[in-house]
ZAVO-889175 format. One record per residue: x negated, y negated, z negated of N, C-alpha, C, O in turn; residue in one letter; residue number from 1. Coordinates in nm, 4 decimals, padded with zeros to 6 digits, always signed. Each point is the difference from the previous one (the first is absolute). Example, Ala and Ser with C-alpha at 12.3 -4.5 7.8 and 13.67 -1.06 7.14 Angstrom:
{pt {-01.3190,+00.5690,-00.7800},{+00.0890,-00.1190,+00.0000},{-00.0900,-00.1200,+00.0000},{-00.1036,+00.0019,-00.0665},A,1}
{pt {+00.1386,-00.1069,+00.1385},{-00.0820,-00.1190,-00.0060},{+00.0770,-00.1090,-00.0730},{-00.0509,-00.1108,-00.0169},S,2}
//
This chain:
{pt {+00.4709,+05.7215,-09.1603},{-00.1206,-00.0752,-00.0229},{-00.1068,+00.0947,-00.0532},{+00.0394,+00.1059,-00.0488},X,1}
{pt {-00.1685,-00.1313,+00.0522},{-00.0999,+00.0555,-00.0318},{-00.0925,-00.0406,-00.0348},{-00.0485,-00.0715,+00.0876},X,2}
{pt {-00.0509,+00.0792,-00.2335},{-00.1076,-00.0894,-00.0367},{-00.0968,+00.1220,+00.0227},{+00.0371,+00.1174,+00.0025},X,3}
{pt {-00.1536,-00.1572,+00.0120},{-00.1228,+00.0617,-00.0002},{-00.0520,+00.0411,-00.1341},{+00.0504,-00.0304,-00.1082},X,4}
{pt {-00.1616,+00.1063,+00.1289},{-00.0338,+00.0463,-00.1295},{-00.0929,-00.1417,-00.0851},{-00.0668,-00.0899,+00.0511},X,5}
{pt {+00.1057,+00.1261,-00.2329},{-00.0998,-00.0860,-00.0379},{+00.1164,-00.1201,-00.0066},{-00.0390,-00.1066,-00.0476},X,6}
{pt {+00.1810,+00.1145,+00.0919},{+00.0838,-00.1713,-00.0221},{+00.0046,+00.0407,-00.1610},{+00.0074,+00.1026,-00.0676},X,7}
{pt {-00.0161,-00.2391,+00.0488},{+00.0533,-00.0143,-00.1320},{+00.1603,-00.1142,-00.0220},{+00.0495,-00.0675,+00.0903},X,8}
{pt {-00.0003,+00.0763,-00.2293},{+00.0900,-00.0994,-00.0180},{+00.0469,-00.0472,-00.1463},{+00.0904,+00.0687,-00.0476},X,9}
{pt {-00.1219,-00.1397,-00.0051},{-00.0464,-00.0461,-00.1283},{+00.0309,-00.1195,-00.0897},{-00.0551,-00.1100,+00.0024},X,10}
{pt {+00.1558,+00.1532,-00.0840},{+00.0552,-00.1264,-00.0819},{+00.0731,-00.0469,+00.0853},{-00.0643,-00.0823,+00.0652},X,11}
{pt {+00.2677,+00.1000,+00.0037},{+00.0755,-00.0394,+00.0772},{+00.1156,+00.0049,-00.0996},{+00.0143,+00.0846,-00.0882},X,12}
{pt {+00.0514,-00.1690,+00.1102},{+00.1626,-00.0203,-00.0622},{+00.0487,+00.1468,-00.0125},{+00.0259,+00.0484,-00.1102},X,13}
{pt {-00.0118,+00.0350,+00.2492},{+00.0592,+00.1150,-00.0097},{-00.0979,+00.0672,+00.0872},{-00.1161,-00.0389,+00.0131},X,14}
{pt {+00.1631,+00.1330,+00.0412},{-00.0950,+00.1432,+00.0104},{-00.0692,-00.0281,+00.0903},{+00.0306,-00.0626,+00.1015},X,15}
{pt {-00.1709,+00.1250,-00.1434},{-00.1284,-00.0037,+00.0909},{+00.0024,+00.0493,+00.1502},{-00.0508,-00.0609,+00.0941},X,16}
{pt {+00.1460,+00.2312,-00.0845},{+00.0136,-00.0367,+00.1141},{+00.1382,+00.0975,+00.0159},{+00.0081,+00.1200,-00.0258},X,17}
{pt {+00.0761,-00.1919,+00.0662},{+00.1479,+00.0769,+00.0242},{+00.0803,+00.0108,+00.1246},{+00.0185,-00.1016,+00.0671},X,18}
{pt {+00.0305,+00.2157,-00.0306},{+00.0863,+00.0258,+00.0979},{+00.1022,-00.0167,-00.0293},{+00.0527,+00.0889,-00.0668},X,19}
{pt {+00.0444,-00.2367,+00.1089},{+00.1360,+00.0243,-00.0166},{+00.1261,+00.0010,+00.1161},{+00.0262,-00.0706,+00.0974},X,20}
{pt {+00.0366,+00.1886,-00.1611},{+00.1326,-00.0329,+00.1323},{-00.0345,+00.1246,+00.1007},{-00.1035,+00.0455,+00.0487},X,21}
{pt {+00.2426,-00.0137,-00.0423},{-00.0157,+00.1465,+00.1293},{-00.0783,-00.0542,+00.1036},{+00.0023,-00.1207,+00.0236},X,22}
{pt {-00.0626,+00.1897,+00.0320},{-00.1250,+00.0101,+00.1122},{-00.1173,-00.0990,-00.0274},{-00.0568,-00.0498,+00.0972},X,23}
{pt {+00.0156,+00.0171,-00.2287},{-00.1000,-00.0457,-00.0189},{-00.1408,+00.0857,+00.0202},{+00.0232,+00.1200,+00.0149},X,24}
{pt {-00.1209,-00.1441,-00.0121},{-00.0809,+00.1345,+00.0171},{-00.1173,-00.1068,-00.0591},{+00.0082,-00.1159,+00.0406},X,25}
{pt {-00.1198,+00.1509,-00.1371},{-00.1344,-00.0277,-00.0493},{-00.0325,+00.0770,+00.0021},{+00.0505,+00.1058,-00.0375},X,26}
{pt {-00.1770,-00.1318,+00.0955},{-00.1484,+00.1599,-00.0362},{-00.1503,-00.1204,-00.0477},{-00.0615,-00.1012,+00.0336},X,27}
{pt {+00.0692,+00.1858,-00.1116},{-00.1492,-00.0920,-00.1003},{-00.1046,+00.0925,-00.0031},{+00.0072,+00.1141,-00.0455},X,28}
{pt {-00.1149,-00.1735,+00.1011},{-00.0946,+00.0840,+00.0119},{-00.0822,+00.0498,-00.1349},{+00.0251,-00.0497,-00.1098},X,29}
{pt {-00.1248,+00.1515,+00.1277},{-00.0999,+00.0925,-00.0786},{-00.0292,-00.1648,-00.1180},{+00.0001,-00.1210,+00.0222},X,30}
{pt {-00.0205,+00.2035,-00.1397},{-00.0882,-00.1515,-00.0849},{+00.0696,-00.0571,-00.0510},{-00.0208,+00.0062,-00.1211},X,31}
{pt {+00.1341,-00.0895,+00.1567},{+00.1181,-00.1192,+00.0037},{+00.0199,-00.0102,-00.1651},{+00.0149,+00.0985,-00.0723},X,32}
{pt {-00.0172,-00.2256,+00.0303},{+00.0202,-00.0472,-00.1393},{+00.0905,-00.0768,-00.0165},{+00.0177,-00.0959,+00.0751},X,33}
{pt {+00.0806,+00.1310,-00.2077},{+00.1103,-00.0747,+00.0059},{-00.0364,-00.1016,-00.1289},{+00.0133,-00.1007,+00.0695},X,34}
{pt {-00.0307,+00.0735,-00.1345},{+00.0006,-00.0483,-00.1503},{+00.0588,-00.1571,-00.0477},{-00.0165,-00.1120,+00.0482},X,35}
{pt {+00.0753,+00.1514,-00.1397},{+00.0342,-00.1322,-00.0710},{+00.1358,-00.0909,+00.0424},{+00.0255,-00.1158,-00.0332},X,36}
{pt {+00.0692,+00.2269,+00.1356},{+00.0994,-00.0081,+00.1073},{+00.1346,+00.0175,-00.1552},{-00.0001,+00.0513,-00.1119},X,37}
{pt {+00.0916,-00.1253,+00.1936},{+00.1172,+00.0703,-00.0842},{+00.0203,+00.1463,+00.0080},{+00.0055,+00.0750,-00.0975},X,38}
{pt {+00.0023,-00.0495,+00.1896},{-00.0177,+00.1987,+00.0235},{-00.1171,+00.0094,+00.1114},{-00.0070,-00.0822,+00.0913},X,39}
{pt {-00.0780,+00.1817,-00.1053},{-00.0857,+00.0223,+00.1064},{+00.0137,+00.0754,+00.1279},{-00.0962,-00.0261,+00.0723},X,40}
{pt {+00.1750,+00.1055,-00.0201},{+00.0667,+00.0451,+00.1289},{+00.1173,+00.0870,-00.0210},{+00.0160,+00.1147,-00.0418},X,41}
{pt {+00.0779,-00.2305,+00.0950},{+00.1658,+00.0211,-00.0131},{+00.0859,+00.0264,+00.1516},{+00.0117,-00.0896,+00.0836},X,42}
{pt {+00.0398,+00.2166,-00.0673},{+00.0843,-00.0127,+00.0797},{+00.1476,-00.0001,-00.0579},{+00.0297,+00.0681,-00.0981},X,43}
{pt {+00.0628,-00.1506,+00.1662},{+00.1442,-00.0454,-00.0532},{+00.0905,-00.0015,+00.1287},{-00.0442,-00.0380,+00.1084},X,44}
{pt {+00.1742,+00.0819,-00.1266},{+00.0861,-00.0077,+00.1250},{-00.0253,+00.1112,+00.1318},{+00.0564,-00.0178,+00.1080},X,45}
{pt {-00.1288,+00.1087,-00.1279},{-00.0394,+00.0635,+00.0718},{-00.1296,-00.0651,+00.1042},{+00.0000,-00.0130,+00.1224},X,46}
{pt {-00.0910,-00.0160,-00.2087},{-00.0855,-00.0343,+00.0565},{-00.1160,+00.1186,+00.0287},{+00.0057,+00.0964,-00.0764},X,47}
{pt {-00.1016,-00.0951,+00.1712},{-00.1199,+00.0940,-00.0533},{-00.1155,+00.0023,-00.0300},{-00.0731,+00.0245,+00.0960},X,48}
{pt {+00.0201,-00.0406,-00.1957},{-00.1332,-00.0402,-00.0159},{-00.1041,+00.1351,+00.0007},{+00.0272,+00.1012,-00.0646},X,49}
{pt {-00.1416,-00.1139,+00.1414},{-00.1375,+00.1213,-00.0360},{-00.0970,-00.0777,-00.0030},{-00.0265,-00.0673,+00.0997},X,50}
{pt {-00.0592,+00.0578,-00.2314},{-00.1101,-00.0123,-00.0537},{-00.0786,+00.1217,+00.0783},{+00.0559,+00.1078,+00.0204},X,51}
{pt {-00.1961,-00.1364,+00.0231},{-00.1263,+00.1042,+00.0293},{-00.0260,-00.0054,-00.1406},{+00.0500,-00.0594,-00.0955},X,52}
{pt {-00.1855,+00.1755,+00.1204},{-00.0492,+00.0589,-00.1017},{-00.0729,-00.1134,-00.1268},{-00.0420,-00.1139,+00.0200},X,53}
{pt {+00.0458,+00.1986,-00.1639},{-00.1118,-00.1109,-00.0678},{+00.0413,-00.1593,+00.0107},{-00.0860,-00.0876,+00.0090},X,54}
{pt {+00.2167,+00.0623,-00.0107},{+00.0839,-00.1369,-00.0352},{-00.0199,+00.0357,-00.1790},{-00.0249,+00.0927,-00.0771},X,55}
{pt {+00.0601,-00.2587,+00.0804},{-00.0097,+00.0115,-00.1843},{+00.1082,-00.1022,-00.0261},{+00.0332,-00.0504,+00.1073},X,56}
{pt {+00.0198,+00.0114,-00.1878},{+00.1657,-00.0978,-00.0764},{-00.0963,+00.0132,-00.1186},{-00.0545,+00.0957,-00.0550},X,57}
{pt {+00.0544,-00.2517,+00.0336},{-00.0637,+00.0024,-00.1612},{+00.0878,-00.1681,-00.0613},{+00.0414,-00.0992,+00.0600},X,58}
{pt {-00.0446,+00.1293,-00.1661},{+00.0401,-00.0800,-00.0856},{+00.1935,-00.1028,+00.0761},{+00.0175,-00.1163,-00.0365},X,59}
{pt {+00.0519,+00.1598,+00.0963},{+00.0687,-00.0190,+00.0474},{+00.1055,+00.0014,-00.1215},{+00.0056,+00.0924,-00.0811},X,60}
{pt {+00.0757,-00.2034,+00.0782},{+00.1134,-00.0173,-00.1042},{+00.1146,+00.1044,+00.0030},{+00.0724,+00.0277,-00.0956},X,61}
{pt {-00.0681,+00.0134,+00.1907},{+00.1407,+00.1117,-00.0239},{-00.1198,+00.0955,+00.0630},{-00.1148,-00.0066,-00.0440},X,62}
{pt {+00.1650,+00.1251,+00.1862},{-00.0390,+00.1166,-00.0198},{-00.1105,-00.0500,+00.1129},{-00.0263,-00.1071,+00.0547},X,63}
{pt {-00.0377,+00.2793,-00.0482},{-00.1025,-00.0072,+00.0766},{+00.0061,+00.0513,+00.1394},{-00.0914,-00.0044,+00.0824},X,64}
{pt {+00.2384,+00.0650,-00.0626},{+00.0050,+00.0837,+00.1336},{+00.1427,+00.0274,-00.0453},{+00.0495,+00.0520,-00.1000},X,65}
{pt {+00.0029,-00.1131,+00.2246},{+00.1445,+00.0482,-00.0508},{+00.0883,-00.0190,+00.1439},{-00.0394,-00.0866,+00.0781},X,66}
{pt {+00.1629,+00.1705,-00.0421},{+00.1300,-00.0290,+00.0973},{+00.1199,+00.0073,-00.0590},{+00.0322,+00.1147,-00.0311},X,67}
{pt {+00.0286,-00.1816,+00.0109},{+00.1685,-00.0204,-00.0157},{+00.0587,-00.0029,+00.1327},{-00.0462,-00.0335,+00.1091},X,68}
{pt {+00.1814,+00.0854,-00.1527},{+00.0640,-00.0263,+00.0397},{+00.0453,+00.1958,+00.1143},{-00.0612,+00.1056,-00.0160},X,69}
{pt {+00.1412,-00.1219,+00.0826},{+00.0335,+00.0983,+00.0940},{-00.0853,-00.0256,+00.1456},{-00.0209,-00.1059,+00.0594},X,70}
{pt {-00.0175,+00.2366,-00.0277},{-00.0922,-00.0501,+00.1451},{-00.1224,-00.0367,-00.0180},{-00.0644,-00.0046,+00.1048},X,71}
{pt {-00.0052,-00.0299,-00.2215},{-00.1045,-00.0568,-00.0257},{-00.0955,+00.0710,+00.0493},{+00.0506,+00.0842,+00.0741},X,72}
{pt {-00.1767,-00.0738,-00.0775},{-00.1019,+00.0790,-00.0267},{-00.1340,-00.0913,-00.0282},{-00.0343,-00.1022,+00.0595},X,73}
{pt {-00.0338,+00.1727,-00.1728},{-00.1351,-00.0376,-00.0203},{-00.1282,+00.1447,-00.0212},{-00.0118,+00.0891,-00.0841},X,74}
{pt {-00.0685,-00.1295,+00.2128},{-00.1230,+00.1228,-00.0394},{-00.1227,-00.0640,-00.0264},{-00.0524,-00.0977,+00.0535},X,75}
{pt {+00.0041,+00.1953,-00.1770},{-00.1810,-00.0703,-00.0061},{-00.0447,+00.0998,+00.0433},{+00.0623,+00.1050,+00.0156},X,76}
{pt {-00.2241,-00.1337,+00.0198},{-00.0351,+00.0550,+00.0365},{-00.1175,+00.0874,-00.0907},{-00.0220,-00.0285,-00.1177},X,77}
{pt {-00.0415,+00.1258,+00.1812},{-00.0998,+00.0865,-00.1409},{-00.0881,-00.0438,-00.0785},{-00.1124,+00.0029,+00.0501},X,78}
{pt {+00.1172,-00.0407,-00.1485},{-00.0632,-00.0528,-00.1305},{+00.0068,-00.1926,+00.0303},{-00.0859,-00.0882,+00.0020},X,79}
{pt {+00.2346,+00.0913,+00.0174},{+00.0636,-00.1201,-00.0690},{+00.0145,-00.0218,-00.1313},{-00.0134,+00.1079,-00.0577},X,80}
{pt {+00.0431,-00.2314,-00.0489},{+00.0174,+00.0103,-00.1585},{+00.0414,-00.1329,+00.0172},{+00.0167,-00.0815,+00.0906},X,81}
{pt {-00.0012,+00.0959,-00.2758},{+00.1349,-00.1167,-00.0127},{-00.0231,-00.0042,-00.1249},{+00.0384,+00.0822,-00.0833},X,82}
{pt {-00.1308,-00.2214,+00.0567},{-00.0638,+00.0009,-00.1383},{+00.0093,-00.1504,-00.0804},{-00.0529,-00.1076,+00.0279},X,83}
{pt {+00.1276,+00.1403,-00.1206},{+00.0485,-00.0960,-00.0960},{+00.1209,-00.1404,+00.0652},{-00.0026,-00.1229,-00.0072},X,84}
{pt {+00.1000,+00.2259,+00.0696},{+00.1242,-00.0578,+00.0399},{+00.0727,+00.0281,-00.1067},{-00.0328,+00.0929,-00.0739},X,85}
{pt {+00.1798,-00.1953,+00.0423},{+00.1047,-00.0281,-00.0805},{+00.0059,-00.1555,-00.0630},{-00.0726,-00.0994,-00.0028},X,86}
{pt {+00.2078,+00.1417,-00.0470},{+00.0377,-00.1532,-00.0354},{-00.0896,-00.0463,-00.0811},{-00.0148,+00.0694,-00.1005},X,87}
{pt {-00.0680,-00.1868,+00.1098},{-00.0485,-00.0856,-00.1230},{+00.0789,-00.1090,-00.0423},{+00.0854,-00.0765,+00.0448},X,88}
{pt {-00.1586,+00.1037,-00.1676},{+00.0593,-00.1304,-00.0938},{-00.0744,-00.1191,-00.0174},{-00.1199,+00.0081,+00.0266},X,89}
{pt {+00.1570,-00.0994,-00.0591},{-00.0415,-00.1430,+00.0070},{-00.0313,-00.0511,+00.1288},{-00.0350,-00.1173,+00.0130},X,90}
//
């Protein structure tokens, strides 16, 4: 799958935008905003996720960019960030 530049995804149960499962494939275009996601771009199970350039993960309850698991892969792209992710309280 593939979003264009400029998708956003914002305030979701779980991750804004995730590749899961061998031969999954996401590419998120230039811009792309994750925020307020349980994690902001997760690959799991060998999934693969690539963020374009200048993506941002903000305020996301667990992390801001992350792959578990074996097989996984996650790439950002140049001057991606990941600003004020982790667990909150209350």
């Amino acid at each position: 799958m593939r979003l264009g530049p400029g998708a956003a995804s914002e305030r979701n149960a779980s991750a804004g935008f995730e590749a899961l499962g061998a031969g999954a494939s996401l590419r998120v275009g230039d811009g792309a905003r994750s925020a307020g996601n349980m994690d902001g771009y997760l690959a799991l199970e060998g999934g693969e996720l690539k963020a374009g350039a200048v993506c941002v993960a903000a305020d996301n309850r667990h992390s801001g960019f992350r792959a578990e698991d074996a097989g996984s892969l996650l790439e950002a792209g140049p001057h991606c960030r990941a600003d004020g992710n982790g667990e909150r309280v209350g």
